[in-house]
MOPAC internal coordinates of N, CA, C and O (Angstrom, degrees):
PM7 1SCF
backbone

  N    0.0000 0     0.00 0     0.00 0    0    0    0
  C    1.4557 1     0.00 0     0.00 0    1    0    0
  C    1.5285 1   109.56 1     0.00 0    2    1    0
  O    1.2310 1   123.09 1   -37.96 1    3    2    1
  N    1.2645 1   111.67 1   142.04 1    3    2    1
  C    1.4884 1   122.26 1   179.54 1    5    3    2
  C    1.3172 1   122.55 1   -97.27 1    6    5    3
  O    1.2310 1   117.21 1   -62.53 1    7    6    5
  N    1.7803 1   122.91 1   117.47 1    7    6    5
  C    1.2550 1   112.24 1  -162.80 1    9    7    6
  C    1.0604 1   123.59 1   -32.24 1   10    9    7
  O    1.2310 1   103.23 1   136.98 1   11   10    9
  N    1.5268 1   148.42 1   -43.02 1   11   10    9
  C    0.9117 1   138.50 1   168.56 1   13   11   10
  C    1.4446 1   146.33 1   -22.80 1   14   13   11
  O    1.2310 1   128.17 1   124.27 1   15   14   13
  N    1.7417 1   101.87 1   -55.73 1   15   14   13
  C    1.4471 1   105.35 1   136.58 1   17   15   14
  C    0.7236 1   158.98 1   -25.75 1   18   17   15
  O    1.2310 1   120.85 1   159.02 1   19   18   17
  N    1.6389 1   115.97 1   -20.98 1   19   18   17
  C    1.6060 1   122.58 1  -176.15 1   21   19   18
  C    1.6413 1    96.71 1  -102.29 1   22   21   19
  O    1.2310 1   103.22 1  -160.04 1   23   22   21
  N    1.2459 1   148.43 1    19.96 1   23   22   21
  C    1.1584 1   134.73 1   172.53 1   25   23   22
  C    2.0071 1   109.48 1   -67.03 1   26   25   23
  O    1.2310 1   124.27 1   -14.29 1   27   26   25
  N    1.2761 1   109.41 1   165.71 1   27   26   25
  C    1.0099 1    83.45 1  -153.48 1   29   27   26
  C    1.5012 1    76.36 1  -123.21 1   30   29   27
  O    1.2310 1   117.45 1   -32.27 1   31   30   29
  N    1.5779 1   122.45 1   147.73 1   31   30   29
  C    1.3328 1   118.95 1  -172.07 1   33   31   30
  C    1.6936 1   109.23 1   -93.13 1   34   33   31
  O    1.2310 1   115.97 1   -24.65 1   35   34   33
  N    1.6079 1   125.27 1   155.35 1   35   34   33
  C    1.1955 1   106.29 1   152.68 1   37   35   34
  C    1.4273 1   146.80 1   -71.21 1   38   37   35
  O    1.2310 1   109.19 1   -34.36 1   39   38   37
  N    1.2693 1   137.86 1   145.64 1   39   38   37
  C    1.3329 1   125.20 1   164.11 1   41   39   38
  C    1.4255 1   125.58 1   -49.79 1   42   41   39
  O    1.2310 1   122.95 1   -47.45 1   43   42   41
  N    1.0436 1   111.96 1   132.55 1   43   42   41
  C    1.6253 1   117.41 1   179.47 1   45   43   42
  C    1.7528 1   108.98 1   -98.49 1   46   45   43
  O    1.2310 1   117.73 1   -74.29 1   47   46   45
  N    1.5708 1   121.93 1   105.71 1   47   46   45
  C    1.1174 1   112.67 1  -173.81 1   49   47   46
  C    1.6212 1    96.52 1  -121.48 1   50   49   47
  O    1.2310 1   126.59 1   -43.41 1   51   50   49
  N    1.4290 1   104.92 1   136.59 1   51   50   49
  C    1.2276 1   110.16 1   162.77 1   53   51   50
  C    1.8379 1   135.54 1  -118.57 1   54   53   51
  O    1.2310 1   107.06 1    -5.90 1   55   54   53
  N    1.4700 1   141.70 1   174.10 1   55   54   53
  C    1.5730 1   114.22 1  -149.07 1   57   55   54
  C    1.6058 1    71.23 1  -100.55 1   58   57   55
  O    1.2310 1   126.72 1   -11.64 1   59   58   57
  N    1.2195 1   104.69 1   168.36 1   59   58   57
  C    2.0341 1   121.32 1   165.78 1   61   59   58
  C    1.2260 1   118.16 1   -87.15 1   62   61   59
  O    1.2310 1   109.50 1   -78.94 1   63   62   61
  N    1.2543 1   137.29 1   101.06 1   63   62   61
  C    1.3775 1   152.15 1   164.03 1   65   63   62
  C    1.7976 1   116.22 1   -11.09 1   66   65   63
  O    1.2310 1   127.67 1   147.52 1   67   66   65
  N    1.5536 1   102.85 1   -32.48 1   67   66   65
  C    1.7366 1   110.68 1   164.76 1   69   67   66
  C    0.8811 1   123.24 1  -106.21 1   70   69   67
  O    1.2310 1   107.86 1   169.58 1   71   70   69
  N    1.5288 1   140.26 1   -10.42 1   71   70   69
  C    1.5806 1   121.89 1   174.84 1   73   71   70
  C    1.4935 1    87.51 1  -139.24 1   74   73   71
  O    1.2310 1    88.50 1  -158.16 1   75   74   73
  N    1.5747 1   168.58 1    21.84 1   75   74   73
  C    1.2877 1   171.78 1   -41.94 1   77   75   74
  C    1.8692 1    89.04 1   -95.38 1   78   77   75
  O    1.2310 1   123.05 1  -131.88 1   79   78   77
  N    1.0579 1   111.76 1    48.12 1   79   78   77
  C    1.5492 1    90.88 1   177.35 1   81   79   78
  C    1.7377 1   107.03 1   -95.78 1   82   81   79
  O    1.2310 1   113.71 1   -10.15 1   83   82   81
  N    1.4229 1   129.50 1   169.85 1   83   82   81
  C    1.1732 1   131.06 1  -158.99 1   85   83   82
  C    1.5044 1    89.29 1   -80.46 1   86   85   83
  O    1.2310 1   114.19 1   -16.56 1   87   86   85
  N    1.4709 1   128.61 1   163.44 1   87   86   85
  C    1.1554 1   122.76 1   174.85 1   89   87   86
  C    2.3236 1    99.13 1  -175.82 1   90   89   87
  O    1.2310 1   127.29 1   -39.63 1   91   90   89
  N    1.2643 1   103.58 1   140.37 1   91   90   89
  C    1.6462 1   104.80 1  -177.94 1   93   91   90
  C    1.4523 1   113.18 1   -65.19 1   94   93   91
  O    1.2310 1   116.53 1   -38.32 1   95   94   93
  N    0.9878 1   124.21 1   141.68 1   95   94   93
  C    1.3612 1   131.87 1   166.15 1   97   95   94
  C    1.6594 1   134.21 1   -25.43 1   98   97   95
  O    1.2310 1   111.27 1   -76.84 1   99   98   97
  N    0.5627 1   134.04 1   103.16 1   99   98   97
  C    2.1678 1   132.06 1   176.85 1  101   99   98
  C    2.0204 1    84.12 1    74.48 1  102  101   99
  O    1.2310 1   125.49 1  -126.33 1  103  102  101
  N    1.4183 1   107.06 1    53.67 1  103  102  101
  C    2.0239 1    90.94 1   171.88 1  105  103  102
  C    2.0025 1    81.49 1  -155.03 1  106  105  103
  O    1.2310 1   130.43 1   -58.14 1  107  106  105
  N    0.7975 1    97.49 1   121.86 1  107  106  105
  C    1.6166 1   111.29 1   155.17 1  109  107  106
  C    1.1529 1   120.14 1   -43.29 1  110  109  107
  O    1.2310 1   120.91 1   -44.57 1  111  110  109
  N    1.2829 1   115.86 1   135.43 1  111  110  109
  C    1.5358 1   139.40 1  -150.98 1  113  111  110
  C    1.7930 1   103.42 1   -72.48 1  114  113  111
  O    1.2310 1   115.48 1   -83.36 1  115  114  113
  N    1.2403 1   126.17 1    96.64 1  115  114  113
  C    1.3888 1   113.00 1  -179.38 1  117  115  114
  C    1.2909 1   116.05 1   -42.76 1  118  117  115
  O    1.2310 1   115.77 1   147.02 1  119  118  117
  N    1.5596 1   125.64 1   -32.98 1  119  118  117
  C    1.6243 1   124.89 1  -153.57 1  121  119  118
  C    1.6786 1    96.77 1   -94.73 1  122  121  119
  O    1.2310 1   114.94 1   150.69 1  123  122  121
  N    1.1316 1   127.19 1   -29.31 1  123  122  121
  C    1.7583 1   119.59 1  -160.36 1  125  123  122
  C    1.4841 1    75.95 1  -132.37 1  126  125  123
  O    1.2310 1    78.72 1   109.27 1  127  126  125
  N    0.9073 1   174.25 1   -70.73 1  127  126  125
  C    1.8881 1   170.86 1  -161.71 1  129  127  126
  C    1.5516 1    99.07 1    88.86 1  130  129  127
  O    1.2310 1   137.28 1  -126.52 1  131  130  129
  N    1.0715 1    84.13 1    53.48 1  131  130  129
  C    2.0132 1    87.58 1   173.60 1  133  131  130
  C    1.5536 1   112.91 1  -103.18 1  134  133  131
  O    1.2310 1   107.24 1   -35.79 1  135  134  133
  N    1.1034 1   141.38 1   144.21 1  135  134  133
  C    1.5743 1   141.61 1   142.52 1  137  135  134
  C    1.3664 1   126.77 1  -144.87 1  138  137  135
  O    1.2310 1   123.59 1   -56.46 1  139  138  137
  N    1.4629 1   110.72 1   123.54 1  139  138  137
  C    1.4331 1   127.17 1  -147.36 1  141  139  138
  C    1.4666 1   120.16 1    46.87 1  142  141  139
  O    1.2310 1   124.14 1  -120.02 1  143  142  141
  N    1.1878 1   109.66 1    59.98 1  143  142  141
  C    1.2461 1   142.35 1  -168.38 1  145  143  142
  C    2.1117 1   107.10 1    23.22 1  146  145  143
  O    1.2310 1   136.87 1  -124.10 1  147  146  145
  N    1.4212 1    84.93 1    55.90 1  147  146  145
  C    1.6669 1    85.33 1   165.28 1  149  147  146
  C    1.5823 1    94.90 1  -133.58 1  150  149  147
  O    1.2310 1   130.92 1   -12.26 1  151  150  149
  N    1.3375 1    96.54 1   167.74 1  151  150  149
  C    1.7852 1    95.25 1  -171.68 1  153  151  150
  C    1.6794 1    91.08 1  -107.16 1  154  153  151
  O    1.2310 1   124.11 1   -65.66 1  155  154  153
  N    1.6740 1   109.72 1   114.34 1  155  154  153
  C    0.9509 1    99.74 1   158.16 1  157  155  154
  C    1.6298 1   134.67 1  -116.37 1  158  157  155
  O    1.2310 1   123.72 1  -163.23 1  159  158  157
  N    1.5904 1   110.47 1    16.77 1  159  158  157
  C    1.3838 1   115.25 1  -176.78 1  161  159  158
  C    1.5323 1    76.47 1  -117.10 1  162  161  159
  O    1.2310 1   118.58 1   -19.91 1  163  162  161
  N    1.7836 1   120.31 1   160.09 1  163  162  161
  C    1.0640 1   127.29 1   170.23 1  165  163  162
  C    1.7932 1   106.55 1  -111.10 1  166  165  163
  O    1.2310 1   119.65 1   -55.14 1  167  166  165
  N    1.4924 1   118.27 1   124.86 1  167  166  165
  C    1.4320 1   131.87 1   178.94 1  169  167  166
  C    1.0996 1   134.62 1  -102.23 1  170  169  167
  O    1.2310 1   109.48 1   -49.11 1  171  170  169
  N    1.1880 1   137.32 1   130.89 1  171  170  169
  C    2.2613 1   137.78 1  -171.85 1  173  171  170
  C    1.5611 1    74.18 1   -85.41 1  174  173  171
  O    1.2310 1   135.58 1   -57.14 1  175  174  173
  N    1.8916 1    87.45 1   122.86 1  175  174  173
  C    1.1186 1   142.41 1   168.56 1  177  175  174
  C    1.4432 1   112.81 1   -99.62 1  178  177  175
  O    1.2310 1   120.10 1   180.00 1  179  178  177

């Protein structure tokens, strides 16, 4: 590998459209389990 390679990229975080909590890009919202506003992880409420 060529030094170059090893740069290290930033995280891209964006807030969630239903509860504004921080959450990664194209990954379902750990705190409200929403993506594209369908709930697909189920959460204790």
């Amino acid at each position: 590998m060529r030094k170059s390679q090893h740069k290290v990229a930033p995280i891209n975080v964006s807030s969630c459209p239903q509860c504004g909590e921080a959450k990664l890009h194209h990954r379902a919202c750990p705190s409200c389990g929403t993506y594209k506003d369908r709930t697909v992880i189920e959460t204790e409420a």
